[in-house]
Every structure is written in structure tokens, then in C-alpha cells.
KETOR-904346 format. One line per field, with one value per residue: x, y, z of N, C-alpha, C in turn; chain; residue in one letter. Coordinates in pm, whole numbers, m for minus. Atoms other than C-alpha are relative to their C-alpha. Example, Ala and Ser with C-alpha at 12.3 -4.5 7.8 and 13.67 -1.06 7.14 Angstrom:
2
n_c1: 89_m82
n_c2: m119_m119
n_c3: 0_m6
ca_c1: 1230_1367
ca_c2: m450_m106
ca_c3: 780_714
c_c1: 90_m77
c_c2: 120_109
c_c3: 0_73
chaine: A_A
residu: A_S
This chain:
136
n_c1: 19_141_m70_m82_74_66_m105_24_126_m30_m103_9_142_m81_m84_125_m26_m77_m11_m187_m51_m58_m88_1_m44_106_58_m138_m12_164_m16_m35_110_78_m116_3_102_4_m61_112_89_m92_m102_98_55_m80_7_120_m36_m81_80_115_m121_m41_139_38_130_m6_12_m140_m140_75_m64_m207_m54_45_m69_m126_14_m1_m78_m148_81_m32_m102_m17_121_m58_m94_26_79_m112_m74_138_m22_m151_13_132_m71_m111_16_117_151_16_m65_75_123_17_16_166_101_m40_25_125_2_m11_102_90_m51_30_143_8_m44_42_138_45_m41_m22_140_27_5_94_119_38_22_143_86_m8_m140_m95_m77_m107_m178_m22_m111_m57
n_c2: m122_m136_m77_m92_m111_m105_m90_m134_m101_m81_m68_m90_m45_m24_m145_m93_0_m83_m75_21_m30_40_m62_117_35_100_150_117_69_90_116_115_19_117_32_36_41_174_66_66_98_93_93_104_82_114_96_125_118_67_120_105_108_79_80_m15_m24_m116_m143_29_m86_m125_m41_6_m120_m125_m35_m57_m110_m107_m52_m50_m105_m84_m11_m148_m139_m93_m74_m85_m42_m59_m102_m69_m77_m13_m94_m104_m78_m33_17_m97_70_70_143_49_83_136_93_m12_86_166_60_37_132_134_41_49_132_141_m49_92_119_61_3_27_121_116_21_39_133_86_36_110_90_106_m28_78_m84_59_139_m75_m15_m111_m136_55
n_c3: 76_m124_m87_74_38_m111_m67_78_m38_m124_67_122_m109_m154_98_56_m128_m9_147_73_137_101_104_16_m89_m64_62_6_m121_47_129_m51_m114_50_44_m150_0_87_m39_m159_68_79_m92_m44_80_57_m143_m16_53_m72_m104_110_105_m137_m73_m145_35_63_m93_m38_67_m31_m117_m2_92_m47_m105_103_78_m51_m67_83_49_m104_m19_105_m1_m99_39_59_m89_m72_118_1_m85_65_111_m21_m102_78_157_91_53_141_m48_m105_84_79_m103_m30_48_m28_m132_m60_38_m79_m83_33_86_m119_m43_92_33_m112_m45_95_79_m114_m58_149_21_m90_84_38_m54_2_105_78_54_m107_36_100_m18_73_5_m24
ca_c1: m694_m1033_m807_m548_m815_m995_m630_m591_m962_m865_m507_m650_m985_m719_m524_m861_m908_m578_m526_m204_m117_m38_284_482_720_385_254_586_567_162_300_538_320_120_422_508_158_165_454_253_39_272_473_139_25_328_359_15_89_402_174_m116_203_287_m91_m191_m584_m684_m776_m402_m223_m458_m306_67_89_3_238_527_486_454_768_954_612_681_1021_1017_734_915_1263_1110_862_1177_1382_1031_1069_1417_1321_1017_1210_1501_1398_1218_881_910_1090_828_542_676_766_410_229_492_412_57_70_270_76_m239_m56_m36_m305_m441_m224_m332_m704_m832_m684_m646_m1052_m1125_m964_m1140_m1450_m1355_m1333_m1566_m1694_m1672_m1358_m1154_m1152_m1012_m622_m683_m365_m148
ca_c2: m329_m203_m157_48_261_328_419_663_810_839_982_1224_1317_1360_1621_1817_1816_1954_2199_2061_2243_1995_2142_1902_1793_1715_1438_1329_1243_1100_901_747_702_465_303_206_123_m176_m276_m349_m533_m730_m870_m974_m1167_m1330_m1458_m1589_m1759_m1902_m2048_m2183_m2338_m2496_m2663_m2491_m2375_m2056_m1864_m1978_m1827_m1538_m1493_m1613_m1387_m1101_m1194_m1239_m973_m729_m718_m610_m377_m171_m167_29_260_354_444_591_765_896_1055_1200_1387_1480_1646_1811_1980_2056_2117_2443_2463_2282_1979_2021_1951_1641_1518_1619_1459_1113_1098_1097_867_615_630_601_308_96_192_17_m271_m377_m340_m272_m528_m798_m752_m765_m1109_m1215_m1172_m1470_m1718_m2030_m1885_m2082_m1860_m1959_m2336_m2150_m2196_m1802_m1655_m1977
ca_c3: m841_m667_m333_m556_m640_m335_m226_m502_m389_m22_m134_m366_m67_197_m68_m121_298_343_98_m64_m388_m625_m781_m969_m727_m546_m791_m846_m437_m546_m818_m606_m327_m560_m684_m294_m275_m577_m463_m63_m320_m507_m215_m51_m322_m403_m24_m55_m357_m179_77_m169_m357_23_18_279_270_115_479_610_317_373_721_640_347_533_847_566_404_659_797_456_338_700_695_337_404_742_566_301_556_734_445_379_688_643_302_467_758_536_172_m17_m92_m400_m196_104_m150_m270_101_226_m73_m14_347_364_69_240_508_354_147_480_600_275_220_588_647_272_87_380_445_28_39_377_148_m18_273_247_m88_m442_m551_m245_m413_m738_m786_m964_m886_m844
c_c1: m104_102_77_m118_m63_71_45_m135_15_80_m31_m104_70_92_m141_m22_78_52_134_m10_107_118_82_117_m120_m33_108_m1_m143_m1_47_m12_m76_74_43_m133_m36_63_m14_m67_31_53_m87_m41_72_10_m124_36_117_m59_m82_109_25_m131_m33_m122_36_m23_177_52_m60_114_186_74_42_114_134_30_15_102_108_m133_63_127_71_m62_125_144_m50_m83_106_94_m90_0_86_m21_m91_89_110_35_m88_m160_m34_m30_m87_m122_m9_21_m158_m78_84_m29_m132_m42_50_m70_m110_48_m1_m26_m116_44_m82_m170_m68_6_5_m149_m81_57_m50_m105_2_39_m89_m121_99_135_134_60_109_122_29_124_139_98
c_c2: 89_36_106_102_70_34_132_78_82_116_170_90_83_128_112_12_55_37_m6_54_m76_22_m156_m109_m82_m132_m24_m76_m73_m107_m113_m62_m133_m101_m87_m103_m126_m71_m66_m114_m151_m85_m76_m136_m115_m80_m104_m101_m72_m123_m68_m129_m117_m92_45_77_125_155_m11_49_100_62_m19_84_122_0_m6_130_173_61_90_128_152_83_106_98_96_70_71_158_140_89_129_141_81_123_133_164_61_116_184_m6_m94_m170_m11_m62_m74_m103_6_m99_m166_m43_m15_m86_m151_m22_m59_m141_m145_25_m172_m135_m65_1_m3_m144_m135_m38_m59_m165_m80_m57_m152_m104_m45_54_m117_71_m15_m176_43_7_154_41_m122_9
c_c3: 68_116_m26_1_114_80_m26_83_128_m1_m45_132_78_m67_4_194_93_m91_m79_m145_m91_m131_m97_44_76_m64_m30_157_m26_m44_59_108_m78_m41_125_m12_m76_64_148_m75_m77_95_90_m56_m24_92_23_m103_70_76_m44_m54_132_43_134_m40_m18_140_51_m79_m24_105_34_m48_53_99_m105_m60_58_21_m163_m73_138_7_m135_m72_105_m15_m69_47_42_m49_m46_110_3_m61_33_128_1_m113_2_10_m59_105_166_m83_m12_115_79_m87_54_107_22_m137_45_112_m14_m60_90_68_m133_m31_128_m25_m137_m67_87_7_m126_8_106_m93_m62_54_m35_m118_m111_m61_103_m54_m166_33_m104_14_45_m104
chaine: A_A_A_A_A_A_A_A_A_A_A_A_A_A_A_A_A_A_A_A_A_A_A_A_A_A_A_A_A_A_A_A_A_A_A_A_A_A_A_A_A_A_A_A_A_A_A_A_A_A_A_A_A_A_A_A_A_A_A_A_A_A_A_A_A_A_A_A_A_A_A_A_A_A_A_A_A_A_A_A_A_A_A_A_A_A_A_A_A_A_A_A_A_A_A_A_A_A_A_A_A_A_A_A_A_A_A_A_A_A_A_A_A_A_A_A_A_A_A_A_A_A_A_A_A_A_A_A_A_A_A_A_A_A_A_A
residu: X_X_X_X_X_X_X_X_X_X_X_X_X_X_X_X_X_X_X_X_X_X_X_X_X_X_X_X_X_X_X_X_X_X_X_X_X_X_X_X_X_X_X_X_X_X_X_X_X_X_X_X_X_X_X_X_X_X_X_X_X_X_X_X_X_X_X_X_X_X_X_X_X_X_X_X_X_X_X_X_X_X_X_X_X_X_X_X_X_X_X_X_X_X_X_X_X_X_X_X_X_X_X_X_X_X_X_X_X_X_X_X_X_X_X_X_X_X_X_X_X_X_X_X_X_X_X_X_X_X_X_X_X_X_X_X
């Protein structure tokens, strides 16, 4: 949840930075920018649990999760990414707004899933919450 959020913050920083006018096409591409973004979160987690479930220590299904996970998080940023484009180079104003705000949300999104969230659960290597079966 904290990573979610300091994805929203970037998200939202990086809108105020470049002056995107939030129409509502735009936060409809925001919304589902975050939406993308759980779902990076969700498919991590579940892979780690996978690997906890496989007895395998808590930094190993750190690093398995993450290589599982990647290939199907990438794979539907970069279509979605791509249609994104499409719409942008295609579309109205309306329908550039909402590919502008979706693309530099997915981006930021894995951007996030990778380095935010991956580094937040380093933190709890070789700490007392690493022997915790929390999320088993």
C-alpha cells in the first residue's frame, strides 16, 4: 500500500511538471494507470507466496517472485503502452489526454513495481518479520 501511494504521488508530481490538464478522459487514463499498477502488485505477491508455499527462504521468494512475475507485469504494460500510443498519435484531444495521462502512468507503474516495491521488501531481509508466514 505505501508503494501504491508513493506511485500515486510521483504520478500525480510528474502531472503538475508537465502541465497535463486533467480532463476527464485524463483521470479515466490515471485511474487506470493505478489499476495496472495493483495489478504489478498483486501478481508479485502472489508469486512470492507461491515460493514461500515451495519452502524456500524469505530472500529467495523475494528474488523468484520478482523474476516470475516480471515477464507477464512487462508484457501488459508494453501492449497496453502501445495502444496508448496508437490513441495518442491518432485520437482528439480528448483521446490524447487519456493516452498521455495512461502512458506516463504505466510507466511510472514499472518503474514502481520494480525498484519501489522490490527494495520495500528487501527491507525486510534478516529482520524478525521475514520469519513471519504474514502473507502466506
Amino acid at each position: 500500500a505505501l508503494a501504491l501511494g508513493i506511485y500515486a504521488a510521483v504520478v500525480l508530481s510528474l502531472f503538475k511538471l508537465i502541465p497535463v490538464t486533467l480532463t476527464l478522459a485524463g483521470i479515466g487514463g490515471f485511474i487506470l494507470s493505478i489499476g495496472m499498477a495493483i495489478d504489478a502488485n498483486i501478481l508479485i505477491f502472489s508469486r512470492m507466496r507461491e515460493e514461500l508455499r515451495g519452502q524456500k527462504s524469505f530472500t529467495q521468494s523475494v528474488e523468484d517472485g520478482f523474476n516470475r512475475a516480471w515477464p507477464a507485469i512487462r508484457d501488459g504494460n508494453l501492449t497496453t503502452l502501445l495502444v496508448a500510443i496508437i490513441l495518442f498519435g491518432f485520437g482528439t484531444s480528448f483521446i490524447k489526454g487519456f493516452a498521455l495521462t495512461l502512458s506516463l502512468g504505466i510507466l511510472i507503474s514499472m518503474l514502481s513495481a520494480i525498484f519501489i516495491t522490490k527494495n520495500f521488501l528487501r527491507c525486510f531481509i534478516r529482520t524478525r518479520l521475514e520469519n513471519w508466514k504474514w502473507f502466506l
